[in-house]
C-alpha positions in Angstrom: 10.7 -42.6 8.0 11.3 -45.0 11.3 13.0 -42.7 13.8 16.7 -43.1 14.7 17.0 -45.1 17.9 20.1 -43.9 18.8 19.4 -40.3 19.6 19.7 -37.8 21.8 16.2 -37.6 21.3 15.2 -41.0 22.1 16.9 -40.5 25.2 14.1 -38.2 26.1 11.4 -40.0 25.1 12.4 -43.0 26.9 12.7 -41.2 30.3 9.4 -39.5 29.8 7.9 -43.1 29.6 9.9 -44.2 32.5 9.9 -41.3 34.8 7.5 -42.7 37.2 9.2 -46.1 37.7 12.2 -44.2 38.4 10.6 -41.8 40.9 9.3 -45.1 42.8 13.1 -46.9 42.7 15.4 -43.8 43.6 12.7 -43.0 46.7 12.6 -46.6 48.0 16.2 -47.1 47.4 15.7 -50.3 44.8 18.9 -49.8 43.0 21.6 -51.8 44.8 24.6 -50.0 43.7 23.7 -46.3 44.7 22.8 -47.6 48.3 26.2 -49.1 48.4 28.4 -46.4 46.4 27.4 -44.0 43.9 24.9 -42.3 46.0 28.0 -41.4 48.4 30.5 -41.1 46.4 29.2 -38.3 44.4 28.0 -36.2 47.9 31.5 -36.9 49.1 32.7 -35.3 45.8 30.6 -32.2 45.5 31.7 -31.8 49.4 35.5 -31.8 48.8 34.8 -28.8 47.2 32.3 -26.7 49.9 30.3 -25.2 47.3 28.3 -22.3 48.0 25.9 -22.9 45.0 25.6 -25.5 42.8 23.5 -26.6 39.7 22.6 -30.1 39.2 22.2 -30.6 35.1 19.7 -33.7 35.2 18.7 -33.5 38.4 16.0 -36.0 37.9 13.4 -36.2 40.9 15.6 -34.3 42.9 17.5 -36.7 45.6 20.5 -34.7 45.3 19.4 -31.0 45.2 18.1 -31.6 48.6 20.7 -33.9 50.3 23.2 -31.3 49.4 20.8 -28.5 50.3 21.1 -29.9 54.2 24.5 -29.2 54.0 23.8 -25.8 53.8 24.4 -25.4 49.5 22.3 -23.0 47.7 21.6 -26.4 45.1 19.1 -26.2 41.9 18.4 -28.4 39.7 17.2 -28.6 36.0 15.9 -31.7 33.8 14.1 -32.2 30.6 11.8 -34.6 32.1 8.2 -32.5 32.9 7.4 -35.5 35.5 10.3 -35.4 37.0 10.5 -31.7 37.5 6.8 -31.9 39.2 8.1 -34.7 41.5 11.1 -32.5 42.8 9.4 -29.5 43.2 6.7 -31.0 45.1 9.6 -32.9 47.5 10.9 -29.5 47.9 14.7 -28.5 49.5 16.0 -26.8 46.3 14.9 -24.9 43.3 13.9 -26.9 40.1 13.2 -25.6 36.4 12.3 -27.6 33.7 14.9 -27.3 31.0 16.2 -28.8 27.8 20.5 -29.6 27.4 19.7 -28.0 24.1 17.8 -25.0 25.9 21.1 -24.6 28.4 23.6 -24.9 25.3 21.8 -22.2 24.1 22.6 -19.9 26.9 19.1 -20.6 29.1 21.4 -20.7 32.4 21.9 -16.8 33.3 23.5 -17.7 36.8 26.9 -18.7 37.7 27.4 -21.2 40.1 30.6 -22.7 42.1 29.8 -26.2 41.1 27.9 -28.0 37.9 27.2 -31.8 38.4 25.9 -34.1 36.4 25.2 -37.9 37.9 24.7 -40.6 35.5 22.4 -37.5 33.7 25.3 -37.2 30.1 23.8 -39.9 28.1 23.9 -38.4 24.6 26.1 -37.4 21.8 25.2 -33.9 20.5 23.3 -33.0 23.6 26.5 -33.6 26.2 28.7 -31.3 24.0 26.5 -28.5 24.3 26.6 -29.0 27.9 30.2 -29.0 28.2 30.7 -26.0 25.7 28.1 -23.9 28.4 29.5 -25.0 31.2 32.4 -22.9 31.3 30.2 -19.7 30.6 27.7 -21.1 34.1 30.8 -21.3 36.0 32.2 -18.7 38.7 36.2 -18.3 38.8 37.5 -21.7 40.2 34.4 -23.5 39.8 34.2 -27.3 39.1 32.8 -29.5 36.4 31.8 -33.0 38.3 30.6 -35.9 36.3 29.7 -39.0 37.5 29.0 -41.9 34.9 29.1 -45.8 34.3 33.1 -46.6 34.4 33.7 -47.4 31.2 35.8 -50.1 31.6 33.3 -51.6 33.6 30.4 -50.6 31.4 31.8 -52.0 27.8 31.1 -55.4 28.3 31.8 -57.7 25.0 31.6 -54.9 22.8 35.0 -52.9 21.2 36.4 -50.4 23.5 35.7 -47.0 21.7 33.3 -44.4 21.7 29.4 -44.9 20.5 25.8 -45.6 20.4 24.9 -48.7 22.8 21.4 -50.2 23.3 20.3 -49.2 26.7 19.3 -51.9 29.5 17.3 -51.4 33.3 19.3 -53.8 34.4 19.6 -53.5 38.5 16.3 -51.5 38.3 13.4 -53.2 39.5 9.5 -52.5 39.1 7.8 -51.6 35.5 10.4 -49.7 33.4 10.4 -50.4 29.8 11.8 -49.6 26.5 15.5 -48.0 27.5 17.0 -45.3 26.4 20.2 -45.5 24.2 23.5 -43.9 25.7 26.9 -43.3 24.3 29.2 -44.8 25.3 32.6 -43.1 25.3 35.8 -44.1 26.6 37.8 -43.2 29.5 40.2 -41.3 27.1 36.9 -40.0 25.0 36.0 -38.5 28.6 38.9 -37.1 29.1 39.3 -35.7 26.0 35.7 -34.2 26.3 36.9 -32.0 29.1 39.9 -31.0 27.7 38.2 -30.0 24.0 35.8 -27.6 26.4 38.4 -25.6 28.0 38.7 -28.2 31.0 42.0 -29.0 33.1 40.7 -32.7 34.6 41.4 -31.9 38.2 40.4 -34.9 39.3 39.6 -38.7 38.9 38.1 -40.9 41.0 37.0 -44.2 40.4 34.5 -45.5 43.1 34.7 -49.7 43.9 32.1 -51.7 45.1 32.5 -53.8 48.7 31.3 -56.7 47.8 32.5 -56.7 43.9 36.3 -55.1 44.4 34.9 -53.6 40.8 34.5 -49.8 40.2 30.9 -49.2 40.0 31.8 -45.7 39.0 34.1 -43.3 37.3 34.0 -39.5 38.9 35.6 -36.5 37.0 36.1 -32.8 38.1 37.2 -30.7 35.8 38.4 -27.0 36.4 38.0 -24.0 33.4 41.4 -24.3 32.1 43.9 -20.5 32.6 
C-alpha cells in the first residue's frame, strides 16, 4: 500500500529530511519574510501579554525559546523533530524536550504555563486538534493560545477557499530542502472556528503586512480558555 501523502505523518517525515536545511536558513536569516515581519510580529505578540512562562509547541531549532528567554520568560520548547531538538539544546537559552503533538494530546505536558505558541509549527489535520483539545488543560487561569500561520487569504492561491490537504512548497527557502511536507489548509473561519470548538474566546486577531508588498504575510490569533 503507497502511503498517504497527505498526512499528519508525512508532515514528519518531511521535516526530519529537511531539518538541517532549515537549521542552516532560520540561523543565517535566508527567509525574507521573517527578517521583515513574522519573526517580529510574533515576539511583539507573546510580549503584549508579559508571560511569566511559556511553551513553544513546535519549537523547531529553538530561535524563539531563547529570544523570548532574554526578556526574562521562563520559555520551553517541544518538537517532534529529534534533529531539531539536538540543535536547540545545544544553542541553549531555554529548555527543550523531544515530543510528539500526538504525545502532548495524550496528556505528556504536566506543567501549566501562561502562554502556548505555536509559529507556523500547526500543519496537520488530526494532529492540530489534539493540540487544541490539550491546550486548555496546559494553560494557567487567563493564559493565552497564540498561533501564528500563513494568512489564508494570502496562502490559497488559485485553489477553492475552504479547508484541506494542499501540496507543500519551499518556496522563499533557499539552500537543499527537498520533498515538502503537505499542510492543511484551513480557512480564516475554519481557524476561528478551531478555537472556538476547543473552549476558546478569540481574543485577538492580528494580521501582519509586509513593507514592501502592502500584503499580510501573516495571520496571528490569541485565543483565551473560554468562562
Amino acid at each position: 500500500m503507497q502511503p498517504d501523502p497527505f498526512s499528519d505523518t508525512t508532515i514528519i517525515e518531511s521535516w526530519a529530511r529537511n531539518a538541517r536545511p532549515w537549521i542552516a536558513a532560520v540561523r543565517e536569516g535566508r527567509i525574507e519574510s521573517r527578517r521583515q515581519v513574522t519573526d517580529r510580529a510574533i515576539v511583539d505578540a507573546v510580549l503584549a501579554r508579559s508571560p511569566r512562562s511559556l511553551l513553544d509547541v513546535g519549537c523547531g531549532e529553538g530561535w524563539l525559546v531563547r529570544e523570548l528567554a532574554r526578556h526574562g520568560i521562563e520559555a520551553s520548547g517541544v518538537d517532534a523533530i529529534p534533529q531539531l531538538v539536538e540543535a536547540a539544546r545545544d544553542a541553549g537559552g531555554g529548555t527543550f524536550r523531544l515530543m510528539s503533538y500526538e504525545q502532548i494530546a495524550g496528556g505528556g505536558i504536566s506543567d501549566a504555563f501562561d502562554v502556548l505558541v505555536c509559529n507556523f509549527s500547526l500543519l496537520g489535520k488530526a494532529s492540530v486538534e489534539g493540540i487544541f483539545a490539550a491546550a486548555p488543560s496546559i494553560l494557567n487561569a487567563r493564559g493565552a493560545l497564540i498561533v501564528q500561520t500563513l494568512h489564508p487569504v494570502a496562502a490559497c492561491g488559485a485553489l477553492p477557499y475552504r479547508d484541506g490537504w494542499r501540496d507543500g512548497s519551499w518556496t522563499g527557502c533557499q539552500g537543499g530542502f527537498s520533498d515538502p511536507a503537505p499542510w492543511y489548509f484551513r480557512t480564516l473561519e475554519g481557524w476561528t472556528r478551531l478555537f472556538a470548538d476547543h473552549g476558546f474566546r478569540l481574543h485577538e486577531l492580528h494580521e501582519p503586512v509586509h513593507p514592501q508588498t502592502g500584503n499580510p504575510a501573516s495571520v496571528i490569533l490569541i485565543g483565551e480558555v473560554a468562562g
